[in-house]
ChimeraX commands (.cxc) that place a marker at each C-alpha (Angstrom):
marker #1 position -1.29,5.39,38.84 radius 0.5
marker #1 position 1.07,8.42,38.70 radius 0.5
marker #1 position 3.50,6.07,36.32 radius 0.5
marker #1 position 2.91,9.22,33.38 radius 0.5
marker #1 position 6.45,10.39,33.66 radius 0.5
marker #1 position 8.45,7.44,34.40 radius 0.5
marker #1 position 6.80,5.61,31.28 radius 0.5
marker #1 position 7.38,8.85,29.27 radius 0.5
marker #1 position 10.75,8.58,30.09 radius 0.5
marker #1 position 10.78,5.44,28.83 radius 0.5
marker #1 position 9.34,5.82,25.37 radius 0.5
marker #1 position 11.54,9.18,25.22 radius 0.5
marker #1 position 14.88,6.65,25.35 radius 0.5
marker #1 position 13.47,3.73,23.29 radius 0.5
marker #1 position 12.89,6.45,20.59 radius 0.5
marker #1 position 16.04,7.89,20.64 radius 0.5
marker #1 position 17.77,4.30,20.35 radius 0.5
marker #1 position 15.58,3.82,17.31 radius 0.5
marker #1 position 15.99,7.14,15.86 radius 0.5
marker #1 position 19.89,6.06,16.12 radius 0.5
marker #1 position 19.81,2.82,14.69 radius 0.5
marker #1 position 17.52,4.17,11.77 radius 0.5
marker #1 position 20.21,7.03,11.29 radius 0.5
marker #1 position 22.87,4.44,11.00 radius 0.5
marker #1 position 21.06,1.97,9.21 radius 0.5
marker #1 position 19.54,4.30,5.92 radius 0.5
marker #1 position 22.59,6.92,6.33 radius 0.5
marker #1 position 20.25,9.77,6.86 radius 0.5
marker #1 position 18.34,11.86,9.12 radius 0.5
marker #1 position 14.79,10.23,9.51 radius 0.5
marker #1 position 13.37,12.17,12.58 radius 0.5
marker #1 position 10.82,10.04,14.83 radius 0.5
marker #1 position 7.63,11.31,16.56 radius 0.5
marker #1 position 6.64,10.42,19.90 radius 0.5
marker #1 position 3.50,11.88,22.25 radius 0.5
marker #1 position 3.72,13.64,25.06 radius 0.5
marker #1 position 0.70,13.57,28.03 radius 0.5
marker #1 position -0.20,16.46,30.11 radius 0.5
marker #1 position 1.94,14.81,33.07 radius 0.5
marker #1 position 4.87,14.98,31.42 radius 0.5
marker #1 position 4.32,18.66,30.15 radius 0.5
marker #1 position 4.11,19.87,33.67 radius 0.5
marker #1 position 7.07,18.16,34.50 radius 0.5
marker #1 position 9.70,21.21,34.65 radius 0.5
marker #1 position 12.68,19.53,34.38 radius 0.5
marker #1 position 11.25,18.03,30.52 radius 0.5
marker #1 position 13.47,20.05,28.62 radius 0.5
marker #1 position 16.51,18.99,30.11 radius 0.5
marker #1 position 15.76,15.02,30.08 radius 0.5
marker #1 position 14.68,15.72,26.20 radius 0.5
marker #1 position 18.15,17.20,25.84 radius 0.5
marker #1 position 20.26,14.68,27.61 radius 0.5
marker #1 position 18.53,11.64,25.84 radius 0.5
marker #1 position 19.52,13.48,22.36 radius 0.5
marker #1 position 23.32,13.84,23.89 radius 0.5
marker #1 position 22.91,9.92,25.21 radius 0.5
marker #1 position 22.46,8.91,22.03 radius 0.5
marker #1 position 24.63,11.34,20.13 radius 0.5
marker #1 position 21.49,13.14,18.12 radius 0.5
marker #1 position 20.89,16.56,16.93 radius 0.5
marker #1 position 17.30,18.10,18.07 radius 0.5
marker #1 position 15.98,17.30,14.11 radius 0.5
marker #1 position 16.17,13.92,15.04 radius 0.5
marker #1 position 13.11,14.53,17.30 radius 0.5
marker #1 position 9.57,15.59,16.45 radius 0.5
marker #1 position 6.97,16.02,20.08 radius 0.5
marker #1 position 3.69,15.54,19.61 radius 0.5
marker #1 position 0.58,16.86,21.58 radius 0.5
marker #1 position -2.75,16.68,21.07 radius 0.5
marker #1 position -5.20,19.33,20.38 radius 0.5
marker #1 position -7.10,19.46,23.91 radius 0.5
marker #1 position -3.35,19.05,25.86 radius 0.5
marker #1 position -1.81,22.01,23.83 radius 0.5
marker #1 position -5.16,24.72,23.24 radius 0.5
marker #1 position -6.79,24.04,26.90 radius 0.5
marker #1 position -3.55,23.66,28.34 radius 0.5
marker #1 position -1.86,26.17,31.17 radius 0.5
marker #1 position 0.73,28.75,30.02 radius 0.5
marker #1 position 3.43,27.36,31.98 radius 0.5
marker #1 position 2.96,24.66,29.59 radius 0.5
marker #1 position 3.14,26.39,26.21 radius 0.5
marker #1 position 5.90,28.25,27.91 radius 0.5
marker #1 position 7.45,24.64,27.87 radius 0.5
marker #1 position 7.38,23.86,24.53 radius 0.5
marker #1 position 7.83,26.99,23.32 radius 0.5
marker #1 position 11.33,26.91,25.13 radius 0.5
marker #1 position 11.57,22.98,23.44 radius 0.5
marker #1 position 10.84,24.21,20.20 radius 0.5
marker #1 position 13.82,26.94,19.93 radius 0.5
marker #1 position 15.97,23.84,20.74 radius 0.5
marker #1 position 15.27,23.14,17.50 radius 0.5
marker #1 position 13.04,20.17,18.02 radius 0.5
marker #1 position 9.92,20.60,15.91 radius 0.5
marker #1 position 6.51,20.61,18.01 radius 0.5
marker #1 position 2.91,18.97,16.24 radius 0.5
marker #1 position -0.55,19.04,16.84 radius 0.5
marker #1 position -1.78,15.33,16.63 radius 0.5
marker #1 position -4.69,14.47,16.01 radius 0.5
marker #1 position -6.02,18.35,14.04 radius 0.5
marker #1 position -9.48,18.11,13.19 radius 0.5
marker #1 position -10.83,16.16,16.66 radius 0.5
marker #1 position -10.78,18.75,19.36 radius 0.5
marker #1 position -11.60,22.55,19.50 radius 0.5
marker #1 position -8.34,24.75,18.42 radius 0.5
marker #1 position -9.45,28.19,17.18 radius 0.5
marker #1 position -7.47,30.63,14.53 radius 0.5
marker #1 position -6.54,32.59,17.64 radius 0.5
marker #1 position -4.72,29.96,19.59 radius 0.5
marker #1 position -2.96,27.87,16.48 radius 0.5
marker #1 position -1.36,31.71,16.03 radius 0.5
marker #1 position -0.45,31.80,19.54 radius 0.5
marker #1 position 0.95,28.19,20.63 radius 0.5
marker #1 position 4.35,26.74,19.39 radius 0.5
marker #1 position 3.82,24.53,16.15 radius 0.5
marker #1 position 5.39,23.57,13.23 radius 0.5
marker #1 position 3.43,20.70,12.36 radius 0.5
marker #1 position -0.46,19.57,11.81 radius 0.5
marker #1 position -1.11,16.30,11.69 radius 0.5
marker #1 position -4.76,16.03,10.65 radius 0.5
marker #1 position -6.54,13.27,11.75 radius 0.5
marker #1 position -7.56,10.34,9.58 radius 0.5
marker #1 position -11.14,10.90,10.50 radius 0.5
marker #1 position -10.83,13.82,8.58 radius 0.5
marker #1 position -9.19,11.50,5.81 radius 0.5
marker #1 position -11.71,8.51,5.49 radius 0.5
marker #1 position -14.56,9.79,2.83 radius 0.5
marker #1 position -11.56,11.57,0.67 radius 0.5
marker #1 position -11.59,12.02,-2.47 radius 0.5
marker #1 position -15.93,10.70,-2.56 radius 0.5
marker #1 position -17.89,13.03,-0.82 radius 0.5
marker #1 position -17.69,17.09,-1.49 radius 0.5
marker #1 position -18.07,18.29,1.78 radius 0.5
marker #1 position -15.13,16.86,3.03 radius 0.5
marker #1 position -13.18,17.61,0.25 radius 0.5
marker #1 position -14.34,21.39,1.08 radius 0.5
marker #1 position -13.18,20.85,5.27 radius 0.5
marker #1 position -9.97,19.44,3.52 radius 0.5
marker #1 position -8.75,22.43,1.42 radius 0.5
marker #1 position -10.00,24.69,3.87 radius 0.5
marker #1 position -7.00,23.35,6.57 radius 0.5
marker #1 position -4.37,23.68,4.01 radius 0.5
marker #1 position -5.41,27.07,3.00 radius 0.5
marker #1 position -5.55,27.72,6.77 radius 0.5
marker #1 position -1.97,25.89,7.24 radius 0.5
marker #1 position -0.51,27.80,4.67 radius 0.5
marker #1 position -1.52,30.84,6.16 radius 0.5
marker #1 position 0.61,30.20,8.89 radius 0.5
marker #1 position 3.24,28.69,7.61 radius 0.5
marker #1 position 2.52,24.90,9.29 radius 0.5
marker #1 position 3.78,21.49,7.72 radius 0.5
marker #1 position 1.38,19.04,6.82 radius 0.5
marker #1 position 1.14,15.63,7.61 radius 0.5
marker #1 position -1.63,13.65,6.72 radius 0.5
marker #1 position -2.52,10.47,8.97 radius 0.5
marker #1 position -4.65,7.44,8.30 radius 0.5
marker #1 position -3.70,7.32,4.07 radius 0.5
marker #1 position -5.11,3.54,3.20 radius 0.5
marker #1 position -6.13,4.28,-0.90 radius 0.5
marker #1 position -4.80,4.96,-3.93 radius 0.5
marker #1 position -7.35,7.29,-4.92 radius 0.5
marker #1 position -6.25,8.94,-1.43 radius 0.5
marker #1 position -2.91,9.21,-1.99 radius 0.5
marker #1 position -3.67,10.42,-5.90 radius 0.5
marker #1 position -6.08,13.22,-4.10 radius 0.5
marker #1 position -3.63,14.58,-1.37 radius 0.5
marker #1 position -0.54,14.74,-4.08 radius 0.5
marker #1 position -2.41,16.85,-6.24 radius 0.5
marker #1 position -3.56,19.09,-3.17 radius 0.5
marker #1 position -0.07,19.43,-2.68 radius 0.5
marker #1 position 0.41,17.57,0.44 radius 0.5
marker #1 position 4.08,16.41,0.92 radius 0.5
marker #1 position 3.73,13.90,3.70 radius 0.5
marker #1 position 1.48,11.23,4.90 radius 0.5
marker #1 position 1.27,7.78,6.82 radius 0.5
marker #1 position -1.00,4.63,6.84 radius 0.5
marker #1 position -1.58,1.36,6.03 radius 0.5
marker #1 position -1.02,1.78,2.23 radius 0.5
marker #1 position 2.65,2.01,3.04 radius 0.5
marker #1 position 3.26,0.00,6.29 radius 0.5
marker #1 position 1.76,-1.27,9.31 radius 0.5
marker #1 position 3.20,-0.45,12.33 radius 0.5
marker #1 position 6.41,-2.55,12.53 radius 0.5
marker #1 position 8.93,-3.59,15.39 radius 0.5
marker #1 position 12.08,-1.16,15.03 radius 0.5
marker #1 position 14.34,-3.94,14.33 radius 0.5
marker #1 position 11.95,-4.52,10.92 radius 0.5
marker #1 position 12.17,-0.96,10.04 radius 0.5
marker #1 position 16.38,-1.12,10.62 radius 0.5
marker #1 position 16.30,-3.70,8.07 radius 0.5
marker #1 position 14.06,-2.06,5.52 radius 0.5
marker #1 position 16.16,0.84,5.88 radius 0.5
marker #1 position 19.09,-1.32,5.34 radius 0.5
marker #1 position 17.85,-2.93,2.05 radius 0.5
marker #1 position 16.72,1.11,0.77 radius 0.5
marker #1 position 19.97,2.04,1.47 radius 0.5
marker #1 position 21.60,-1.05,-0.35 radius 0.5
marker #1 position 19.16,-0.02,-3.72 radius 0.5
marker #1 position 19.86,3.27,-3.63 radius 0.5
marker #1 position 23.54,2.51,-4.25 radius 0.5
marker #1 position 22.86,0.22,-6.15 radius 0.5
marker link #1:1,2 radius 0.2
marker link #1:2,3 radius 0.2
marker link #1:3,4 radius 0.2
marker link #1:4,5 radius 0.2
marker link #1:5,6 radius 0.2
marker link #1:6,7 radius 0.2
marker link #1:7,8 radius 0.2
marker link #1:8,9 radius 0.2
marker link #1:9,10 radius 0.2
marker link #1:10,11 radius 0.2
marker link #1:11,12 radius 0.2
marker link #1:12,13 radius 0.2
marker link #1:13,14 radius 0.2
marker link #1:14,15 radius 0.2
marker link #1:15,16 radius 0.2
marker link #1:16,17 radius 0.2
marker link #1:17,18 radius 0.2
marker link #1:18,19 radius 0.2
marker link #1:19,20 radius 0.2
marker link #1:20,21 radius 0.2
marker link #1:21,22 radius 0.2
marker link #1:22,23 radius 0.2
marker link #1:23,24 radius 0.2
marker link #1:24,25 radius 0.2
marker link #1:25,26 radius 0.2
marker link #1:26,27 radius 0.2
marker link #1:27,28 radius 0.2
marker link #1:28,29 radius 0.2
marker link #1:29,30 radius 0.2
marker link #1:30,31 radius 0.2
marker link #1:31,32 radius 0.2
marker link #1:32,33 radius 0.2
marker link #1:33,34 radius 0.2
marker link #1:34,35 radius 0.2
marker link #1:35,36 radius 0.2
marker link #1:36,37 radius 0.2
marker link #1:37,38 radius 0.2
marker link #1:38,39 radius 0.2
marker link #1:39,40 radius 0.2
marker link #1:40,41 radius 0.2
marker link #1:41,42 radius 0.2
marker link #1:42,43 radius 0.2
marker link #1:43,44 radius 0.2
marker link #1:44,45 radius 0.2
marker link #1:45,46 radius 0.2
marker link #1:46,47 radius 0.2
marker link #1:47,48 radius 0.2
marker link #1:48,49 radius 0.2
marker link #1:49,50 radius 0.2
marker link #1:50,51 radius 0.2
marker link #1:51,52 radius 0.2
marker link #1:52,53 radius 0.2
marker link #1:53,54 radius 0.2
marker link #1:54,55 radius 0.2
marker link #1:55,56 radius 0.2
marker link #1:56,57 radius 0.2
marker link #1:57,58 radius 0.2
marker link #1:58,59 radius 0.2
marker link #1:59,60 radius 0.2
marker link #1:60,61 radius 0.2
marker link #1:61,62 radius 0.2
marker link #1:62,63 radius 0.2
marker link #1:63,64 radius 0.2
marker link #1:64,65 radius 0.2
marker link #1:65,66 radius 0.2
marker link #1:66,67 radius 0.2
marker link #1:67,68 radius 0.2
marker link #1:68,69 radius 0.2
marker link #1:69,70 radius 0.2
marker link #1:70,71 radius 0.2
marker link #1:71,72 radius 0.2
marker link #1:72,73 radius 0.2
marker link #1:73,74 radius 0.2
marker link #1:74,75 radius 0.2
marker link #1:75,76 radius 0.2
marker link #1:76,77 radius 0.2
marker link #1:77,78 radius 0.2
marker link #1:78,79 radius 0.2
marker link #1:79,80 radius 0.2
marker link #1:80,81 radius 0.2
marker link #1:81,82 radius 0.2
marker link #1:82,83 radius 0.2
marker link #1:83,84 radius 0.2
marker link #1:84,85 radius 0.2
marker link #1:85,86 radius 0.2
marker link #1:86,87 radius 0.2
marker link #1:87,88 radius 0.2
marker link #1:88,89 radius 0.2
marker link #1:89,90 radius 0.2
marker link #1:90,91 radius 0.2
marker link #1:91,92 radius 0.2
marker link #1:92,93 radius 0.2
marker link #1:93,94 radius 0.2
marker link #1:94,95 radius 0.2
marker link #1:95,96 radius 0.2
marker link #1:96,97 radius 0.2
marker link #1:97,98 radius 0.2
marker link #1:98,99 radius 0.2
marker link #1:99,100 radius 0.2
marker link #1:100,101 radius 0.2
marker link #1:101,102 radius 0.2
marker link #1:102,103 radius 0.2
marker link #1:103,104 radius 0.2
marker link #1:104,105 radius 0.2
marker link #1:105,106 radius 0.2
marker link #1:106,107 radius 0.2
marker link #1:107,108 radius 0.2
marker link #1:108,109 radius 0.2
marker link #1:109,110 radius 0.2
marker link #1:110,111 radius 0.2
marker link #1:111,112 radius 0.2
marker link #1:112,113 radius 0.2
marker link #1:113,114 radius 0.2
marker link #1:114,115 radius 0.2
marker link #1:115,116 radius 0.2
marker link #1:116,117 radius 0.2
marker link #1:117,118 radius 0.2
marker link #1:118,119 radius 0.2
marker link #1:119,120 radius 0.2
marker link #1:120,121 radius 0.2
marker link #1:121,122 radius 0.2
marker link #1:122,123 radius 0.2
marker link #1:123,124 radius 0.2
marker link #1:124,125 radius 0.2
marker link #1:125,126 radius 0.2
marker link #1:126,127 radius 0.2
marker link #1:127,128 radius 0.2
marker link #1:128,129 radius 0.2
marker link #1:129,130 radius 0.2
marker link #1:130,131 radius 0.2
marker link #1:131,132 radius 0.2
marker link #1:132,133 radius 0.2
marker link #1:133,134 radius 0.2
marker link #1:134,135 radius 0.2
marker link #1:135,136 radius 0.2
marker link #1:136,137 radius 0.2
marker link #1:137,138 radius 0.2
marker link #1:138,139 radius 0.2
marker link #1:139,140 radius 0.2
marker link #1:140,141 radius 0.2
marker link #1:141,142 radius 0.2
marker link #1:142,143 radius 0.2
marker link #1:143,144 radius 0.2
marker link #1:144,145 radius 0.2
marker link #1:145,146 radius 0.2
marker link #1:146,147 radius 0.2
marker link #1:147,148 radius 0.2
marker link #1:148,149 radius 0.2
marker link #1:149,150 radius 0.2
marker link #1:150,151 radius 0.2
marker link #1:151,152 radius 0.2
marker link #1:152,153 radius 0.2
marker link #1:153,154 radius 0.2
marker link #1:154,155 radius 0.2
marker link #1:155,156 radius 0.2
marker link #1:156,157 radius 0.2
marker link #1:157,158 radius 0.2
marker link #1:158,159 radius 0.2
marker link #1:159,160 radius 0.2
marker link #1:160,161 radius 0.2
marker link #1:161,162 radius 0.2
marker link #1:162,163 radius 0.2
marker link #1:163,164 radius 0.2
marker link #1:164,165 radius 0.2
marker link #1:165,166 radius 0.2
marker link #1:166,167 radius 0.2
marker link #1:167,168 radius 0.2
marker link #1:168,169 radius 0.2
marker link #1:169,170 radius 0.2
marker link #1:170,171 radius 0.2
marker link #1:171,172 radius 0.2
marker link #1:172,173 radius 0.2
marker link #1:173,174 radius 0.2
marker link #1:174,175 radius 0.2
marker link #1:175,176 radius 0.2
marker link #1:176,177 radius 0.2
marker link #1:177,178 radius 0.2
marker link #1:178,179 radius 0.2
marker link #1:179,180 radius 0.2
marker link #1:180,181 radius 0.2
marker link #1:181,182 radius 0.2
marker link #1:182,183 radius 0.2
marker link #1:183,184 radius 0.2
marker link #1:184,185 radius 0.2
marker link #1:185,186 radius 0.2
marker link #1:186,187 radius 0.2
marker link #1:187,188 radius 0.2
marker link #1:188,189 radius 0.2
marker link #1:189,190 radius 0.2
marker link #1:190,191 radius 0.2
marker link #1:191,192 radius 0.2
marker link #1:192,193 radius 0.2
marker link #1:193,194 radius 0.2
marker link #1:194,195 radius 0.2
marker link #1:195,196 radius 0.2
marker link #1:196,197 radius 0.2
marker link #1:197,198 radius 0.2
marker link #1:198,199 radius 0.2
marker link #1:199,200 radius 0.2
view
């Protein structure tokens, strides 16, 4: 319907309002992640809406994380890694969603601007039982380490998950054995109450 970059715009400011209220609520930093389509990456003013949103709500780029998927970022046009390559040395950090679904090559994760895999729970599910994937696993960190790419590690719903990917090494993760997706004003008030223990 053509609505791709008003409705980006959109989630671009609700995030920033939440990334503020979290900020203010836990007394930190807590950067949030939000997807970006293809019609918003050939929009050429992006950069400059990102930026102004930050200054709205009074934010430093590491209070922003853009994520694209694999098929958007490898088969995409140079004008648009241009993009985020200019985005990135903003300082806002760039991930591939969804790693492990689409087609990236060695070549083209060396070439395109990212700081961050996010591999996909599908890759996640049969972890720690079955060998094979175990193998697929430890192969992507090896390869992430190689190029010096953060690791986040999506669809974590097990203990014997979490036990697995903390002795691999990996630092950061998200699913349903910590939270469900939540309204903001939920996670203001769980930041709240962390904050309140912590001083405690």
């Amino acid at each position: 319907m053509g609505l791709g970059i008003e409705l980006g715009d959109r989630v671009l400011t609700a995030a920033c309002q939440a990334a503020q209220q979290f900020q203010k609520a836990s007394g930190r930093l807590i950067p949030i992640s939000i997807n970006l389509g293809e019609a918003q990456l050939k929009h050429q003013e992006l950069k400059s809406v990102i930026l102004q949103c930050l200054n709205r709500f009074a934010l430093t780029p590491g209070a922003l994380e853009i994520e694209v998927t694999e098929d958007v970022l490898c088969h995409g046009s140079e004008q648009i890694v241009n993009l985020l390559r200019e985005i990135e040395q903003t300082g806002i950090c760039i991930a591939l969603d969804d790693f492990g679904t689409g087609y990236s090559s060695f070549a083209t994760l060396r070439e395109i601007p990212v700081d961050t895999l996010k591999i996909d729970r599908s890759l996640v599910r049969e972890l720690p039982e079955v060998e094979a994937s175990v193998g697929i696993f430890r192969a992507i960190l090896q390869m992430a380490s190689a190029l010096d790419l953060k690791v986040v590690v999506e669809g974590i719903e097990t203990i014997e998950q979490e036990a697995f990917l903390q002795a691999e090494g990996v630092a950061q993760g998200q699913g349903f054995l910590y939270s469900k997706p939540v309204p903001a004003t939920e996670a203001v008030e769980r930041l709240k109450m962390e904050r309140f223990q912590v001083a405690s």
